[in-house]
C-alpha positions as CSV (number, residue, x, y, z in Angstrom):
1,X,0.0,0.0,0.0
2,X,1.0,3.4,-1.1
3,X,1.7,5.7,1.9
4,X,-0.9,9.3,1.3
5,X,2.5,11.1,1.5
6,X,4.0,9.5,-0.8
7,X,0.4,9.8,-3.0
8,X,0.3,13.4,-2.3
9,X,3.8,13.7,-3.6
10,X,3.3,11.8,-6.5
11,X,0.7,13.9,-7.0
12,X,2.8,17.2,-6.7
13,X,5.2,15.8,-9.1
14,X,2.2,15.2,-11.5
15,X,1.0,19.0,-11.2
16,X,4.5,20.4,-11.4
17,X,5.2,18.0,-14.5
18,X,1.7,19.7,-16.4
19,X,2.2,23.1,-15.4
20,X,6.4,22.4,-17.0
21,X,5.4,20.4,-20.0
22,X,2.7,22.7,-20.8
23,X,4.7,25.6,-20.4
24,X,8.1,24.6,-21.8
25,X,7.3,22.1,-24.1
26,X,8.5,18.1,-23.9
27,X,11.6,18.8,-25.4
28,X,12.5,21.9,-23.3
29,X,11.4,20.0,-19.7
30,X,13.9,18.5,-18.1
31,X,12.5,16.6,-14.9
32,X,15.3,19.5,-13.1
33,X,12.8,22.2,-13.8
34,X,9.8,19.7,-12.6
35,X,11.7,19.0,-9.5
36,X,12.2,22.7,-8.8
37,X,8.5,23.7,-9.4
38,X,7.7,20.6,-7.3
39,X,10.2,21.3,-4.1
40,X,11.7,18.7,-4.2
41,X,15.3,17.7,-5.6
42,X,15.7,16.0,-9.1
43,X,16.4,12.4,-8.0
44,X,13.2,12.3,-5.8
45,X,10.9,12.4,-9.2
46,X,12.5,9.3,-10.4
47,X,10.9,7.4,-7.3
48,X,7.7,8.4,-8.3
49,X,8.7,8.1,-13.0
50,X,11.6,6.5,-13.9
51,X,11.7,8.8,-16.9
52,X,10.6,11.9,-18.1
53,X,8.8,10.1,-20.7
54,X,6.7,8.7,-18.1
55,X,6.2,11.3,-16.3
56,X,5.0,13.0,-19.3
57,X,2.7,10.0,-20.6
58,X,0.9,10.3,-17.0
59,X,0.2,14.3,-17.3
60,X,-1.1,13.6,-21.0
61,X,-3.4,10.1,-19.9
62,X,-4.6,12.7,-17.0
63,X,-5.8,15.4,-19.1
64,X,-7.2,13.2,-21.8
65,X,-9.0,10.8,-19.4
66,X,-10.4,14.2,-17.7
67,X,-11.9,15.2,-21.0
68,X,-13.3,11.4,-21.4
69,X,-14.9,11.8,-17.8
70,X,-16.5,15.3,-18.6
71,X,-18.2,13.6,-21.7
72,X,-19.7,10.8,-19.4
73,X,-20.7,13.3,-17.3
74,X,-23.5,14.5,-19.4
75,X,-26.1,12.2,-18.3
76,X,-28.8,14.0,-20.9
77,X,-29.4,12.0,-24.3
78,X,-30.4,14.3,-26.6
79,X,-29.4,15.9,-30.3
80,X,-28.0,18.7,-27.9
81,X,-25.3,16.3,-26.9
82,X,-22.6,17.0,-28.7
83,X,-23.5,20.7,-27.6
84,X,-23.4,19.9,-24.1
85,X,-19.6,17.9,-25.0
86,X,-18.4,21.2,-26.8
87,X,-19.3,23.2,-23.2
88,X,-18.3,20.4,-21.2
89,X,-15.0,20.6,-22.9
90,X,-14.9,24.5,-23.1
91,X,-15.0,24.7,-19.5
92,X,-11.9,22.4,-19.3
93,X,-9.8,25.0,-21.1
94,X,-10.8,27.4,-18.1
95,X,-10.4,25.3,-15.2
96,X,-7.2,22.9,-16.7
97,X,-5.6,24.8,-19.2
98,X,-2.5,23.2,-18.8
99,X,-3.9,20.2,-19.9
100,X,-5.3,21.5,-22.9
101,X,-1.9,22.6,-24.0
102,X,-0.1,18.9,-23.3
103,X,-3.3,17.7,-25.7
104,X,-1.3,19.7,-28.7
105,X,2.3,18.9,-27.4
106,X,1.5,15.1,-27.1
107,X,0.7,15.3,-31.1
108,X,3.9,16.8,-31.7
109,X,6.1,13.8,-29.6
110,X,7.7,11.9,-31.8
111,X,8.5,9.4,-29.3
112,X,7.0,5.8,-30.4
113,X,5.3,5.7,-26.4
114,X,4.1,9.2,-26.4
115,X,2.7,9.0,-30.3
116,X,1.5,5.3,-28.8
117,X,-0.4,7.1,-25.6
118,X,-1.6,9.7,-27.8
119,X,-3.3,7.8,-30.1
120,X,-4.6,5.4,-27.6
121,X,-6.6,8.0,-25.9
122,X,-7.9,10.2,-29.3
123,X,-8.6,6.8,-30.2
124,X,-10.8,6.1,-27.2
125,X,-12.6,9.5,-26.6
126,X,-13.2,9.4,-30.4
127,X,-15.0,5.6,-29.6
128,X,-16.8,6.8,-27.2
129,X,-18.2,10.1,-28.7
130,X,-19.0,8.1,-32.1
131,X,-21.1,5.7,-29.4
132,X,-22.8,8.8,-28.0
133,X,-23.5,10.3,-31.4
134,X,-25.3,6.9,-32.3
135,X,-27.3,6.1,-28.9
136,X,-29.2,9.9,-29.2
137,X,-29.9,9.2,-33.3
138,X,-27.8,12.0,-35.0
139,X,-27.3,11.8,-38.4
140,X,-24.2,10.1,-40.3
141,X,-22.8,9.4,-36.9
142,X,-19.2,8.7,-38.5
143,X,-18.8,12.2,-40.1
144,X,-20.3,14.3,-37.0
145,X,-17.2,12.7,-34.8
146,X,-14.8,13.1,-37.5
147,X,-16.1,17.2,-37.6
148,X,-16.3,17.1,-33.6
149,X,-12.7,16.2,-32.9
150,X,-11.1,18.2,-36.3
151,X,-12.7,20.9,-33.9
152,X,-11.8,20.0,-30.6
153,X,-7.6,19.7,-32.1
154,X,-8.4,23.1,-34.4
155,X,-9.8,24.6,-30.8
156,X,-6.6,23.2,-29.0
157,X,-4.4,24.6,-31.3
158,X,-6.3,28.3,-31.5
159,X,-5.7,28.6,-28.0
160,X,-2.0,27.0,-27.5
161,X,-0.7,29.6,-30.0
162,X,-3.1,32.4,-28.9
163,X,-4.7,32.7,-31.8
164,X,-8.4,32.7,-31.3
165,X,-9.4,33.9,-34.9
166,X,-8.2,30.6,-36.2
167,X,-11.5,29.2,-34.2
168,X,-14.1,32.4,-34.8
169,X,-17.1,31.2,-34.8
């Protein structure tokens, strides 16, 4: 059994690693500057990740399974579904933006385990929409998630590069 300091640090280390990655980028975090944002000295992460590629592959499965949980959050069935995913996930940028940024960093990985994790979860929250889109009745199920994520990475992007005309709507 895990000790709940040793959780709660684990958890720091977590945080520290999203607010790093998402600010400096994978390439530019070393897990030096998540140690320092975390309090804690450099060799003390590796207890927790035994590399800064896992470390990063748990920041990116936390923000994409938070985005999966808000979706099953929306107990309503309805054509207004999707609608009610767009605010569900709008709401995200505001509260975890941080996340939101790893989302567009992940894509650009090209490290076979981070390209691996980052399918596996677009892969997943794409499944589960498409399932969604189906159970409420809307129309050509297949193309409406296919248009729903294009926006959701187009959105990601927008507001990574602070460019919020790219996604005027």
């Amino acid at each position: 059994m895990v000790s709940p300091i040793k959780k709660n640090r684990k958890e720091e280390i977590l945080e520290a690693g999203i607010e790093v990655f998402a600010k400096q980028g994978y390439y530019n975090t070393t897990t030096s500057h998540i140690a320092e944002k975390a309090g804690i000295s450099q060799p003390y992460v590796f207890r927790f990740f035994k590399t800064k590629e896992d470390l990063f592959i748990a920041a990116l499965e936390r923000a994409f399974d938070r985005i999966l949980q808000s979706f099953k959050n929306i107990t309503e069935e309805s054509e207004q579904t999707g609608v009610q995913m767009v605010q569900a996930y709008e709401e995200l940028t505001v509260s975890h933006p941080n996340e939101i940024a790893l989302q567009v960093i992940g894509i650009s990985v090209t490290d076979e385990a981070v390209r691996n994790c980052t399918k596996k979860w677009l892969s997943r929250i794409r499944n589960y929409v498409l399932e969604r889109f189906k159970s409420v009745g809307i129309e050509n199920p297949e193309r409406e998630v296919t248009v729903f994520i294009a926006m959701g990475i187009l959105c990601n992007i927008s507001y990574f590069i602070d460019l919020p005309e790219l996604f005027d709507m």
